[in-house]
Backbone as JSON, one array per atom type, in Angstrom:
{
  "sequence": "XXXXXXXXXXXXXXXXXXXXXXXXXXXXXXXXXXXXXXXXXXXXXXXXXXXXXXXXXXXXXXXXX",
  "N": [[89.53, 99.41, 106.82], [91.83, 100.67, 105.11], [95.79, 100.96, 105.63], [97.27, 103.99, 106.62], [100.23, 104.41, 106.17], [100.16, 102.93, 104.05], [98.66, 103.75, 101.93], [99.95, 106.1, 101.63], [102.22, 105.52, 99.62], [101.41, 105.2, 97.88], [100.49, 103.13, 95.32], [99.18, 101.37, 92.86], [96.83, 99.02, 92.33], [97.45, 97.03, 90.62], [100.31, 96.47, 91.38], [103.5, 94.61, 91.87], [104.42, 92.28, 94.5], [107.31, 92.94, 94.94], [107.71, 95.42, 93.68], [106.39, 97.1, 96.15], [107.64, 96.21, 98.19], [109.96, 98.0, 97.27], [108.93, 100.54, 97.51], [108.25, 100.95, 99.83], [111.04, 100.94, 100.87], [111.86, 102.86, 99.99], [110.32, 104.98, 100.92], [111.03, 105.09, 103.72], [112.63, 107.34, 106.22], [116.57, 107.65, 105.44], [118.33, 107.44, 107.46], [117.07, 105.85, 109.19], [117.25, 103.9, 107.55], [119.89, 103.03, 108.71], [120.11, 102.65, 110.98], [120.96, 99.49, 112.55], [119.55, 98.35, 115.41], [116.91, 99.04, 114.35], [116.7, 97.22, 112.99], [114.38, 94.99, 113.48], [111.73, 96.29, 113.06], [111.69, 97.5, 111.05], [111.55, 95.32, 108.99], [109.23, 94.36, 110.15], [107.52, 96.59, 109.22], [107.85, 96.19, 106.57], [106.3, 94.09, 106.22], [103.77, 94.44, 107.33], [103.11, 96.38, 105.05], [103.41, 94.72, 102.85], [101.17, 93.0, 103.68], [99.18, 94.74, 103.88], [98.82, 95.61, 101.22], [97.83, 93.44, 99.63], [95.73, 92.2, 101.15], [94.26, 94.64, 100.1], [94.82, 93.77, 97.11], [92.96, 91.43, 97.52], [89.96, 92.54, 97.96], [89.55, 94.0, 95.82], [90.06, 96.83, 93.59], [89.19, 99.65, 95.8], [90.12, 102.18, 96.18], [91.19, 105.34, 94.81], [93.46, 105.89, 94.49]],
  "CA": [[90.24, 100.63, 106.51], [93.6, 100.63, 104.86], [97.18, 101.4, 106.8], [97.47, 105.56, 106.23], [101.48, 104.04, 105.26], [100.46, 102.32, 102.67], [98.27, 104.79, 101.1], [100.96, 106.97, 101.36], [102.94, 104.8, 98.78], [100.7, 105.58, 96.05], [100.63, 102.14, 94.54], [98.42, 100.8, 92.36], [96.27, 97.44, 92.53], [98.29, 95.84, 89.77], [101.67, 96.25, 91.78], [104.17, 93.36, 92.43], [105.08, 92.14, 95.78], [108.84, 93.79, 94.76], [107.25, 96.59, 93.84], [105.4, 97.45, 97.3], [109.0, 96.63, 98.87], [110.88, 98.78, 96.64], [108.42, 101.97, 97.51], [108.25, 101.03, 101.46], [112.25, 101.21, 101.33], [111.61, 104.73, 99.42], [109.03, 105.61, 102.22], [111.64, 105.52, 104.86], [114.05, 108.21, 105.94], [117.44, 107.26, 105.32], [118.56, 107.44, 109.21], [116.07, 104.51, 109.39], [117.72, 102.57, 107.09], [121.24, 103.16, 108.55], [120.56, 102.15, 112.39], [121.07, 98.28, 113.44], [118.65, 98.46, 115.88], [115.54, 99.2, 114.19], [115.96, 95.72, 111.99], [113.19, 93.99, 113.28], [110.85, 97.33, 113.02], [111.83, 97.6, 109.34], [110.67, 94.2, 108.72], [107.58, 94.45, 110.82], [107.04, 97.68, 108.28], [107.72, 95.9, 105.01], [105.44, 92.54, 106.77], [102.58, 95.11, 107.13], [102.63, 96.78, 103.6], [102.65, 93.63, 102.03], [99.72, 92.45, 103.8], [98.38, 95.51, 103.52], [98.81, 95.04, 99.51], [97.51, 91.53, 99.59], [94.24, 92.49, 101.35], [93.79, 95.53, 98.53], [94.15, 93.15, 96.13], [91.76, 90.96, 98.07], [89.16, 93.13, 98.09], [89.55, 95.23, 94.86], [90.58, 98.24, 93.61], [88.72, 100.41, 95.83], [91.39, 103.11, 96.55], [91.06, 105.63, 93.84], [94.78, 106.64, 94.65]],
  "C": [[91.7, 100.28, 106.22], [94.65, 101.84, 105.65], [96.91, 102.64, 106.1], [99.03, 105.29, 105.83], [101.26, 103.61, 104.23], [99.47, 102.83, 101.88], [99.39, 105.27, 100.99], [101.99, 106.11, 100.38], [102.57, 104.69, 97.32], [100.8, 104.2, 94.98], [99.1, 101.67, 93.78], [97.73, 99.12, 92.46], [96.96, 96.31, 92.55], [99.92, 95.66, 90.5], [102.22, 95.0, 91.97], [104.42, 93.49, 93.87], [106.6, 92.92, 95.72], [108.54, 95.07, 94.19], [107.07, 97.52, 94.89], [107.21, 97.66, 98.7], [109.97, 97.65, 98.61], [110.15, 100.14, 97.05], [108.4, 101.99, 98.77], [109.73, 101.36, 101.76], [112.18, 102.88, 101.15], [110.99, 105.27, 100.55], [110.02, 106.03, 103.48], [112.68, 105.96, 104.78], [114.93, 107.38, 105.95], [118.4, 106.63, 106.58], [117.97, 106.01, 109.79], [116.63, 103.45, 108.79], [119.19, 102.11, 107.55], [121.46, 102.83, 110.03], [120.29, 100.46, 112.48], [119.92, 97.71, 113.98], [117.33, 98.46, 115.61], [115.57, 98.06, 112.82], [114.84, 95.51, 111.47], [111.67, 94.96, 112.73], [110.72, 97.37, 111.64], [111.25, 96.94, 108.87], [109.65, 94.01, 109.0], [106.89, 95.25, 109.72], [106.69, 96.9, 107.04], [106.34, 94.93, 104.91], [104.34, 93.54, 106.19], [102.12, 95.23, 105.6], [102.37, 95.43, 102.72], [101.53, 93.34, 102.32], [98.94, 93.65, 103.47], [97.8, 95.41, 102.04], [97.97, 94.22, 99.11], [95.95, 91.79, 100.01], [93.32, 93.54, 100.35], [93.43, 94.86, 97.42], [92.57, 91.61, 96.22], [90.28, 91.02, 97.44], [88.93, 93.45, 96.61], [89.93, 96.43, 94.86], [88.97, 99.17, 94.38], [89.18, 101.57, 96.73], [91.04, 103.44, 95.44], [92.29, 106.08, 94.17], [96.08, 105.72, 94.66]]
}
């Protein structure tokens, strides 16, 4: 089963790795991007979606979204 975040990102198969980053920064409120503190969390986030990505394209397109 794919992350329910990275559905929510609406990406396609064909995406780039700088793609997937550029829509996970979009994904998070602004507040998020503006505390210190939640660094490593951020990175943990972006870590995920990529893999998440990476296993999609794995697999195949079978996300119709």
């Amino acid at each position: 089963m794919t992350d329910p975040a990275y559905q929510r990102l609406g990406l396609p198969v064909t995406a780039s790795p700088y793609a997937v980053l550029r829509a996970a920064v979009r994904a998070l409120h602004p507040n998020r991007l503006a505390v210190r503190g939640f660094r490593a969390a951020r990175k943990r986030f972006y870590r995920q979606m990529l893999c998440a990505h990476a296993a999609r394209q794995a697999v195949g397109d079978e996300l119709t979204g």
